[in-house]
Backbone as a chain_set.jsonl record, in Angstrom:
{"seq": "XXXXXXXXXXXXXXXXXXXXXXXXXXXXXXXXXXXXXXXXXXXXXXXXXXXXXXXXXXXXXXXXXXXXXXXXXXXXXXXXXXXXXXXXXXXXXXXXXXXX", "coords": {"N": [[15.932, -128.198, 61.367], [13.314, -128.723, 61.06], [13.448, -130.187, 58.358], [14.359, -132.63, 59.25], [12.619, -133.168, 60.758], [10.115, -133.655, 59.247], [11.138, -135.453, 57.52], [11.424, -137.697, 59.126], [9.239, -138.349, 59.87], [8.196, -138.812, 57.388], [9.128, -141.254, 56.716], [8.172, -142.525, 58.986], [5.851, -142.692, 58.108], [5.783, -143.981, 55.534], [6.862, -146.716, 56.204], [4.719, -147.38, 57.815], [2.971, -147.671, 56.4], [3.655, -149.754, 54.534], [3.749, -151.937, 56.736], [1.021, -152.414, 56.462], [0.013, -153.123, 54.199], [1.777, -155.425, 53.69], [-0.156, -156.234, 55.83], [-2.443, -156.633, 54.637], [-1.686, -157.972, 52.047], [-0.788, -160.497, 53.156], [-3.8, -161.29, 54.243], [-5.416, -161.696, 52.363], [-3.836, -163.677, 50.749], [-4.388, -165.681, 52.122], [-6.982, -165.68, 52.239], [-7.468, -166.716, 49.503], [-6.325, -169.385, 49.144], [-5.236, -172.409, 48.752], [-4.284, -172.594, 45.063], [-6.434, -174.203, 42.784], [-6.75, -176.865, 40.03], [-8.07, -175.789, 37.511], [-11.005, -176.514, 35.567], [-11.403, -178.481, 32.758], [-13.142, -178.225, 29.585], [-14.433, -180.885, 27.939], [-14.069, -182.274, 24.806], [-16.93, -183.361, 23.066], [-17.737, -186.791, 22.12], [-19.865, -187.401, 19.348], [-20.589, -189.909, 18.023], [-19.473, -191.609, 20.122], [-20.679, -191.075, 22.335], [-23.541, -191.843, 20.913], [-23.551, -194.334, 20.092], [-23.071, -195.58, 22.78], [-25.998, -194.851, 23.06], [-27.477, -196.366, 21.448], [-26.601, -198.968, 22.885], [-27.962, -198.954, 25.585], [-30.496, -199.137, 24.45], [-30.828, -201.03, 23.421], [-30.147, -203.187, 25.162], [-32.74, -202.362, 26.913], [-34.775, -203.451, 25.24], [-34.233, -206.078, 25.157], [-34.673, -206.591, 27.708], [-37.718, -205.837, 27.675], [-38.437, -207.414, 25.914], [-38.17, -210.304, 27.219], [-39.714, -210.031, 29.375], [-42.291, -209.993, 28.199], [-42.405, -212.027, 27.082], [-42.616, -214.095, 29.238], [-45.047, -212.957, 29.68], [-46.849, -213.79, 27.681], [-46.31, -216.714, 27.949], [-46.173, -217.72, 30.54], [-48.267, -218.47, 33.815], [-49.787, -215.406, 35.8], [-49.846, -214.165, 39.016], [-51.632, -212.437, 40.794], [-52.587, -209.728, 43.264], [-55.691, -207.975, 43.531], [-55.25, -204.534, 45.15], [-56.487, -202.565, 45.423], [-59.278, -200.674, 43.858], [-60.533, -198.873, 41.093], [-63.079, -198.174, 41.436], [-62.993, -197.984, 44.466], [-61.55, -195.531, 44.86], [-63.475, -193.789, 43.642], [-65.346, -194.043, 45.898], [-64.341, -192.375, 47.709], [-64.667, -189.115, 49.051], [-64.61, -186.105, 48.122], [-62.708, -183.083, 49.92], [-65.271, -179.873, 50.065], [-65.074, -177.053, 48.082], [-64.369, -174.207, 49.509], [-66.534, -171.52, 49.767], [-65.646, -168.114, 48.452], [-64.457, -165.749, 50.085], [-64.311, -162.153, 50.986]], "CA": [[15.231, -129.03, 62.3], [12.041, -128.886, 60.494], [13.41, -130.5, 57.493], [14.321, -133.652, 59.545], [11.218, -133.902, 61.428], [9.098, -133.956, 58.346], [11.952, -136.4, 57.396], [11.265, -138.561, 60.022], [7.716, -138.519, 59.599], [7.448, -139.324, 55.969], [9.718, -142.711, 57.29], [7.505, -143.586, 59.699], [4.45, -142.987, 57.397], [6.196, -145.305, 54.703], [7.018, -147.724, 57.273], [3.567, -147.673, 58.039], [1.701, -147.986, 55.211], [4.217, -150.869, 53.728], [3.282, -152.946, 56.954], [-0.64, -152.638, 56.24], [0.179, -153.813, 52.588], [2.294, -156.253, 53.936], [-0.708, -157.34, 56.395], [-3.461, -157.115, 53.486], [-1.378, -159.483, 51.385], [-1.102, -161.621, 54.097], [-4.705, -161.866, 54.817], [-5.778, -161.965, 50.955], [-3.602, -165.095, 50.398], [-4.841, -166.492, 53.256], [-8.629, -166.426, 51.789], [-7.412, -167.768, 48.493], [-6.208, -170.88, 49.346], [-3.986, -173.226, 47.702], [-4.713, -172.353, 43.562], [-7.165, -175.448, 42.803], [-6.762, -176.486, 39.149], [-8.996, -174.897, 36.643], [-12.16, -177.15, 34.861], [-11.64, -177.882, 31.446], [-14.269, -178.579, 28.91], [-14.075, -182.087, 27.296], [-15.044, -182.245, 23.342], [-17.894, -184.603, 23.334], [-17.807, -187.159, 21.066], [-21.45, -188.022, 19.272], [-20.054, -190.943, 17.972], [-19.148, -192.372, 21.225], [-22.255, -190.906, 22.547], [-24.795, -192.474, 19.704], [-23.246, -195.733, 20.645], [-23.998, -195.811, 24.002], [-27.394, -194.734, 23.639], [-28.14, -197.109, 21.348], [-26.562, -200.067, 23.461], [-28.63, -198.759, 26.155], [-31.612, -199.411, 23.701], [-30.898, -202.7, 23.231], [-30.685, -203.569, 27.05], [-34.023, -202.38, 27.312], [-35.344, -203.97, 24.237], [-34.446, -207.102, 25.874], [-35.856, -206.563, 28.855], [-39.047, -205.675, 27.212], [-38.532, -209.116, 25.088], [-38.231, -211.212, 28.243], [-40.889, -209.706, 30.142], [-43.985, -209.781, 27.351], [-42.594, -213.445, 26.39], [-43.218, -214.314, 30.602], [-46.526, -212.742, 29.97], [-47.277, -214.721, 26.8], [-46.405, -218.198, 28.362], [-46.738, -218.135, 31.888], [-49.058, -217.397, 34.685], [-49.199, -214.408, 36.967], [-50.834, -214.542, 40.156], [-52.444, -211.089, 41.126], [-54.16, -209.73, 44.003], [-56.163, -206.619, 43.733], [-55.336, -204.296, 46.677], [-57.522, -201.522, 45.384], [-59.628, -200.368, 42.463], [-61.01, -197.523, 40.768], [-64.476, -197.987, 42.385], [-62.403, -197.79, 45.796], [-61.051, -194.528, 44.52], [-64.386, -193.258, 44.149], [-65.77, -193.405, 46.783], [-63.453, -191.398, 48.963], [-65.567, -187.663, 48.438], [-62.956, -185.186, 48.255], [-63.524, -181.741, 50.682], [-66.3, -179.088, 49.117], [-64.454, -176.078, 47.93], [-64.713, -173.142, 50.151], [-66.323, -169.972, 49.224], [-64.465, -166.933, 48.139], [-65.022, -164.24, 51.105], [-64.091, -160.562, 50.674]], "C": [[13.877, -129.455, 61.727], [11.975, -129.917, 59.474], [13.571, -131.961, 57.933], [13.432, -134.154, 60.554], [10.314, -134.19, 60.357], [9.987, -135.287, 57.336], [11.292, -137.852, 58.241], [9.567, -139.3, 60.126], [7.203, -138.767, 58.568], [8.093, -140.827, 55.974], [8.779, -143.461, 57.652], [5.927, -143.659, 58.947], [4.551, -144.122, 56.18], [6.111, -146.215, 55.384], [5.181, -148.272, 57.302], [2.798, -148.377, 57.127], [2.211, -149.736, 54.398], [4.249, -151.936, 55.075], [2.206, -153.118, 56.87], [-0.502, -153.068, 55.342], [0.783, -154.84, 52.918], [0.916, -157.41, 54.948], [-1.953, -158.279, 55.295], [-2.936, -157.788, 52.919], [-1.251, -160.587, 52.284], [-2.221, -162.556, 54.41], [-5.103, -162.278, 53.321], [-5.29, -163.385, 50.296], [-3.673, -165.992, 51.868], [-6.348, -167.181, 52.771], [-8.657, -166.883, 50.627], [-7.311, -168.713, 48.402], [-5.297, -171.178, 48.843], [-4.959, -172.933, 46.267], [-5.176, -173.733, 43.108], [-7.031, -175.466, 40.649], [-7.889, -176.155, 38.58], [-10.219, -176.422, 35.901], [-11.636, -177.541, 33.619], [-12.612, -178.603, 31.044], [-13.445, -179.625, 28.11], [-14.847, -181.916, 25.862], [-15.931, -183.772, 23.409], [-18.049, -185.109, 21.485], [-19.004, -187.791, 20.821], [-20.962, -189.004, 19.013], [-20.362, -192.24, 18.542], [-20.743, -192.142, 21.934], [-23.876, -191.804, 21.784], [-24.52, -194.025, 20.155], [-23.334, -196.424, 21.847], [-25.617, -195.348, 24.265], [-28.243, -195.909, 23.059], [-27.563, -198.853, 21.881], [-27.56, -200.369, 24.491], [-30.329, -199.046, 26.164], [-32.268, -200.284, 23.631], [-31.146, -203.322, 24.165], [-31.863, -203.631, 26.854], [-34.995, -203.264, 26.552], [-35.079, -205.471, 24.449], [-35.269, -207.463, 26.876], [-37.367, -206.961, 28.882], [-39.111, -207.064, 26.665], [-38.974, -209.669, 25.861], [-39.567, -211.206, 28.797], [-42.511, -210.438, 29.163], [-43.501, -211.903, 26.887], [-42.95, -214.2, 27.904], [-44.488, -214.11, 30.345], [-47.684, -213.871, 29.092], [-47.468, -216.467, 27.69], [-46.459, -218.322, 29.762], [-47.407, -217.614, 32.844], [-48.966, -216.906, 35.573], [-50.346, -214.573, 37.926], [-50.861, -212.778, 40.295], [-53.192, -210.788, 42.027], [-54.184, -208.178, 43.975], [-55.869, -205.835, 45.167], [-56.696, -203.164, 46.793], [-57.696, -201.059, 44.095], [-59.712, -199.131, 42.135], [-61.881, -196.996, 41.331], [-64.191, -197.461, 43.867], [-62.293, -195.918, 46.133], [-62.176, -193.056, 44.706], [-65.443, -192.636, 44.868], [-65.38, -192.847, 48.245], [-64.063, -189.978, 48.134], [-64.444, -186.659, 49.152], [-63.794, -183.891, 49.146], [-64.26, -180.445, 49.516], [-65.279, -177.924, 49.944], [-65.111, -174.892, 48.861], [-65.218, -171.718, 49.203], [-65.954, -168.771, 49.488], [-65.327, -165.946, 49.314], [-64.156, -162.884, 50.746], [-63.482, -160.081, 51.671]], "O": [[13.427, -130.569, 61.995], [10.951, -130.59, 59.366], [13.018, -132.755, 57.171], [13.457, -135.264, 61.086], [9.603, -135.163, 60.605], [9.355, -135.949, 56.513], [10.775, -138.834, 57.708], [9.079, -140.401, 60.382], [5.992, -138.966, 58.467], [7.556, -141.63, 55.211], [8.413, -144.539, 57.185], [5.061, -144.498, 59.194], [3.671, -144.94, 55.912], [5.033, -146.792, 55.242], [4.673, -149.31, 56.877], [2.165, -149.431, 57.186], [1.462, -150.58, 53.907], [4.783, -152.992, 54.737], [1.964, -154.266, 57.242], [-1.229, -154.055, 55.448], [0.24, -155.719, 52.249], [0.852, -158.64, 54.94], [-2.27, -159.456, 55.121], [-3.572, -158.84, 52.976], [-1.738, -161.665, 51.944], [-2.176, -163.754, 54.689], [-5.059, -163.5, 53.179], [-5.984, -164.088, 49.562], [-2.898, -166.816, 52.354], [-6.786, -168.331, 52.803], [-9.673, -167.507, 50.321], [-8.055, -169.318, 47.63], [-4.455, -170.382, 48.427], [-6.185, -173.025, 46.329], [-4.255, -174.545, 43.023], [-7.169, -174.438, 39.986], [-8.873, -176.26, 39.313], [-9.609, -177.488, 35.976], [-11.208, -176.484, 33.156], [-13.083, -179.504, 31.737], [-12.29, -179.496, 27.706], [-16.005, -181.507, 25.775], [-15.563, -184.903, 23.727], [-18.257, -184.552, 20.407], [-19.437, -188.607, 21.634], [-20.615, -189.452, 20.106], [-20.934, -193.264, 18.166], [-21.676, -192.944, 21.976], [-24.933, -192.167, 22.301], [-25.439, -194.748, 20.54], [-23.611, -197.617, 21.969], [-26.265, -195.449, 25.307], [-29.229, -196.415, 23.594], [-28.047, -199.843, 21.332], [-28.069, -201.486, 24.593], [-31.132, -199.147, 27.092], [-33.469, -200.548, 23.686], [-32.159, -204.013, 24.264], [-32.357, -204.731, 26.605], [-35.944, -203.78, 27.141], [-35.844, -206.183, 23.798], [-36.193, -208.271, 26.971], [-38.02, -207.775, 29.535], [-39.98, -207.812, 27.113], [-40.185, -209.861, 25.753], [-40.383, -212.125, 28.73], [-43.432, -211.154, 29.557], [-44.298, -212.754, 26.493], [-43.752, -215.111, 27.697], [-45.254, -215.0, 30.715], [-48.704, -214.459, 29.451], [-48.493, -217.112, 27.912], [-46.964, -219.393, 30.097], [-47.352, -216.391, 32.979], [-48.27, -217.4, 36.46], [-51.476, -215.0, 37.688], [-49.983, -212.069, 39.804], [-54.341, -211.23, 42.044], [-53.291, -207.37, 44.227], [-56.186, -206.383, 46.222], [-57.513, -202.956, 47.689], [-56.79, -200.96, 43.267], [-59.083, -198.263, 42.739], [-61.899, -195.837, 41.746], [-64.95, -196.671, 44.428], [-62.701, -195.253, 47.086], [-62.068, -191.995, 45.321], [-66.1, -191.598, 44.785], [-65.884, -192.879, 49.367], [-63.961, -189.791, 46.922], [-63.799, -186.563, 50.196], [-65.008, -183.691, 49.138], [-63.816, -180.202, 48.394], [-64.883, -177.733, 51.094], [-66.331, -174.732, 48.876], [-64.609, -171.101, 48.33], [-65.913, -168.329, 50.637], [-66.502, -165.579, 49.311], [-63.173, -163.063, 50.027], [-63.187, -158.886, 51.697]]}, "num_chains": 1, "name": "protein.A"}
């Protein structure tokens, strides 16, 4: 009698334990998710790189062309909104002294 109660009881302790493993995998692929693919690293080509920086160069080096040849030949209208003198005389707050 003894031998099939401790029978019975190492059942229901299997039982047991293999639905808690059964719930922990449950919940564990629950907080994984769907498997997202992985990153990979691209080999960077200087090359390709060097060639767009110096197209990028060029752009600008136009730009700059255009602009300074506007400045050369035609005129800009300008209105001051505020100077340096302006700047001045706004008196900034007197530093506090250090207390203890």
């Amino acid at each position: 009698m003894h031998d099939s109660m401790s029978a019975r009881w190492l059942r229901w302790s299997l039982t047991a334990i293999a639905v808690l493993l059964t719930v922990i995998v449950i919940e564990l692929s629950a907080l994984i998710g769907p498997v997202q693919p992985r990153a990979s690293a691209q080999i960077l080509d200087g090359g390709q790189q060097r060639k767009q920086l110096l197209e990028a160069q060029q752009t600008t080096n136009m730009k700059l062309d255009r602009i300074l040849q506007h400045l050369r030949t035609q005129a800009i209208k300008v209105k001051v909104v505020g100077t340096d003198k302006d700047s001045k005389n706004t008196t900034a707050p007197k530093p506090r002294a250090a207390t203890r």
